[in-house]
C-alpha positions as CSV (number, residue, x, y, z in Angstrom):
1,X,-3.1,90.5,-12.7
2,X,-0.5,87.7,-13.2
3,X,0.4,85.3,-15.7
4,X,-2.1,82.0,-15.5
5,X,-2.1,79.9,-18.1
6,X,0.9,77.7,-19.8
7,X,1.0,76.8,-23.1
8,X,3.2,73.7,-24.1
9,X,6.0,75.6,-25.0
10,X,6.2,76.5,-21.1
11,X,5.2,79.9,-21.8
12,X,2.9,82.5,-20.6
13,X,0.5,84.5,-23.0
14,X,1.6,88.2,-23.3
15,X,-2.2,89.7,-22.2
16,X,-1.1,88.7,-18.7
17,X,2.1,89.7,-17.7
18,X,3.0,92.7,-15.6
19,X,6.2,94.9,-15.8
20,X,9.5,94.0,-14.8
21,X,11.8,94.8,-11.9
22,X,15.3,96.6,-12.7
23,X,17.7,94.5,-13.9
24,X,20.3,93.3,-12.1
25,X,24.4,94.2,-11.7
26,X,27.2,92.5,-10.8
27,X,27.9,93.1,-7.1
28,X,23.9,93.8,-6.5
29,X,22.4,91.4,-3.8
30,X,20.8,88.2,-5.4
31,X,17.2,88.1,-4.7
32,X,16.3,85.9,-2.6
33,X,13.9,82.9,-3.5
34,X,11.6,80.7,-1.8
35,X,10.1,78.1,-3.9
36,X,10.0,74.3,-4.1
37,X,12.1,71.7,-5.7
38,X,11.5,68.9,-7.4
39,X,10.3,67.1,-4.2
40,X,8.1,70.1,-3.1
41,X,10.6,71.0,-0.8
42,X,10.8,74.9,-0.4
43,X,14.5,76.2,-0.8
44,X,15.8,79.1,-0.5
45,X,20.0,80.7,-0.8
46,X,20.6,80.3,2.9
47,X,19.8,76.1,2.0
48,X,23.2,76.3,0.4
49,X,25.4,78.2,2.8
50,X,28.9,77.9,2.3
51,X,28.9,77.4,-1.4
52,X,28.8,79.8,-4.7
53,X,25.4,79.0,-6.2
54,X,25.1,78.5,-10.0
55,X,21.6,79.4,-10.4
56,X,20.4,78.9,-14.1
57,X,17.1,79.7,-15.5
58,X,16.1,77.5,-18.7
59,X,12.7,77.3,-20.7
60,X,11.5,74.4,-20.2
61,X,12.2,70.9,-18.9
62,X,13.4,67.9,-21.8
63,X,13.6,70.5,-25.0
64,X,17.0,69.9,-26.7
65,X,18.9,72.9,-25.5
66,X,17.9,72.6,-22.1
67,X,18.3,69.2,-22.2
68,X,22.1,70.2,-23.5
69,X,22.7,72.8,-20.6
70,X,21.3,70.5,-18.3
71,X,23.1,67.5,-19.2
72,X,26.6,69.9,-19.4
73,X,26.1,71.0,-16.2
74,X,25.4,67.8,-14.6
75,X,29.2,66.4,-16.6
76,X,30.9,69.1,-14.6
77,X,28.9,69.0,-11.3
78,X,32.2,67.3,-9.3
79,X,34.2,70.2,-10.8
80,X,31.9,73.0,-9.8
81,X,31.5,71.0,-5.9
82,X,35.8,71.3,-5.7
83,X,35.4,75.0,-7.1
84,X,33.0,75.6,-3.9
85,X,29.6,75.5,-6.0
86,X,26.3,74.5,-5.6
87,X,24.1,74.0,-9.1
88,X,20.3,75.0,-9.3
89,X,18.3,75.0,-12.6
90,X,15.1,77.1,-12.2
91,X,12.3,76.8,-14.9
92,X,8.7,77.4,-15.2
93,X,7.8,73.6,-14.9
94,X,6.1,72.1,-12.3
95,X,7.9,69.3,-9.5
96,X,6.5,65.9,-11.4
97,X,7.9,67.5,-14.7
98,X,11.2,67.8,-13.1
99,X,11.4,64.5,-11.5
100,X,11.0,63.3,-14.6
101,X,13.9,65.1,-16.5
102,X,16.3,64.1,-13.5
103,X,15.1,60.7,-13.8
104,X,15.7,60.7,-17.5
105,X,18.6,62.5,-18.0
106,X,20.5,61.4,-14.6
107,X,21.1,64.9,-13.2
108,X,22.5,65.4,-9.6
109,X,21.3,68.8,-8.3
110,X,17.8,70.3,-7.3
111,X,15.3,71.6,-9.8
112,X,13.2,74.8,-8.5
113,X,9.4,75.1,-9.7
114,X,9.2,78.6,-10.7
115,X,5.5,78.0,-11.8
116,X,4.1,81.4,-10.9
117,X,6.8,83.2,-12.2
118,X,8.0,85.5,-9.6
119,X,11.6,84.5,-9.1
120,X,12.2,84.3,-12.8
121,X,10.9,88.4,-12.5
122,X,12.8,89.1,-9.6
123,X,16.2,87.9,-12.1
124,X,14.6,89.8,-14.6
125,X,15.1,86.5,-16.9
126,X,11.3,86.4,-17.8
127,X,11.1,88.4,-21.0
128,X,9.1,88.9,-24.1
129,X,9.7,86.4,-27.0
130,X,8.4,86.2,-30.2
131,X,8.1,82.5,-32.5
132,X,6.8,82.2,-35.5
133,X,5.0,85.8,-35.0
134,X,3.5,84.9,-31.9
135,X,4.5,87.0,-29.1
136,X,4.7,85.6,-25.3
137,X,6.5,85.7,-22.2
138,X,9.1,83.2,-20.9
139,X,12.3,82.6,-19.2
140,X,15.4,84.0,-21.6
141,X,18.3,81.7,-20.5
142,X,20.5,83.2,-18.0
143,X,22.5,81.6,-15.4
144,X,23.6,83.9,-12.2
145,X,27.0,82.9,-9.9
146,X,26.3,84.0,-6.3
147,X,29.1,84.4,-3.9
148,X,29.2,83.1,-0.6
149,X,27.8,86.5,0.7
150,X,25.1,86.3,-1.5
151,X,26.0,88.7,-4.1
152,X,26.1,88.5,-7.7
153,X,29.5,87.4,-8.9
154,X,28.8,87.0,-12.9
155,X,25.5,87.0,-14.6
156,X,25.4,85.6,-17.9
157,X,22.2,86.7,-20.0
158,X,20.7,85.2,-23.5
159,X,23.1,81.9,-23.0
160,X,24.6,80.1,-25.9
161,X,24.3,76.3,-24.7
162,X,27.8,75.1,-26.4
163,X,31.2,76.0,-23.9
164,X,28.9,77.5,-21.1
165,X,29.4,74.9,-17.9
166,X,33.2,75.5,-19.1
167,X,32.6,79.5,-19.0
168,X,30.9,79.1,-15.0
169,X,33.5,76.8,-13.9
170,X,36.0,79.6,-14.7
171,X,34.0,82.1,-12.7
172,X,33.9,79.6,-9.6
173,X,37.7,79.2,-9.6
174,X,38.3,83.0,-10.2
């Protein structure tokens, strides 16, 4: 049984989840995905041939630190297009909740609609969490740099908003 209902703080309740996949390693083959974007389109890796991916997971669409990450990464987008990249955020909202927060906050690179969940298991970013006492399952923020063979080239787990664009960028040029 799978996770099925959201709750506004673009979580799932606990009751439904299932167990986790391994977690992945540096140098491990990066899942592939196959879910839609912001315009319904379905994307997958192979849509951004050629390029490092920065694939970032976040909790949910127009919270501050979100917003933050979002909004950082969008400031160094031309940067991380010279280094070779491609940016992806990845979150649990749906397509019109994204079109929204790229409409709002003016950001330049596809959304992904990870509304079932199974992408954000496959990166074994969709964890337990506990507010307030309340336990529930959501997406931990990690972001994931994917070389142009499709390998993880730096995973960054439990992200601290403030200096991380800066952090990727570095990876890219390495």
């Amino acid at each position: 049984m799978g996770p099925t209902d959201r709750t506004s703080a673009g979580c799932r309740d606990i009751e439904r989840d299932e167990s986790m996949s391994k977690e992945l390693a540096v140098g491990d083959q990066a899942p592939e995905l196959s879910i839609p974007d912001q315009h319904g389109k379905s994307m997958t890796l192979k849509s951004f041939k050629g390029k490092q991916i920065v694939l970032y997971f976040y909790p949910k669409d127009d919270t501050p630190g979100c917003t933050k990450e979002s909004c950082d990464f969008r400031d160094v987008e031309s940067q991380i297009l010279r280094a070779g990249g491609a940016i992806v955020g990845v979150s649990l909202d749906g397509k019109e909740s994204h079109q929204k927060f790229i409409k709002k906050f003016g950001l330049p690179f596809p959304l992904l609609s990870d509304e079932d969940a199974a992408i954000s298991k496959a990166y074994g970013v969709y964890k337990e969490k506990n507010m307030y006492g309340r336990k529930y399952w959501g997406i931990e923020r990690s972001t994931f740099v994917i070389d142009l063979e499709g390998k993880l080239k730096a995973i960054f787990r439990k992200v601290s908003v403030d200096g991380h664009a800066d952090e990727v960028l570095k990876v890219l040029k390495a």
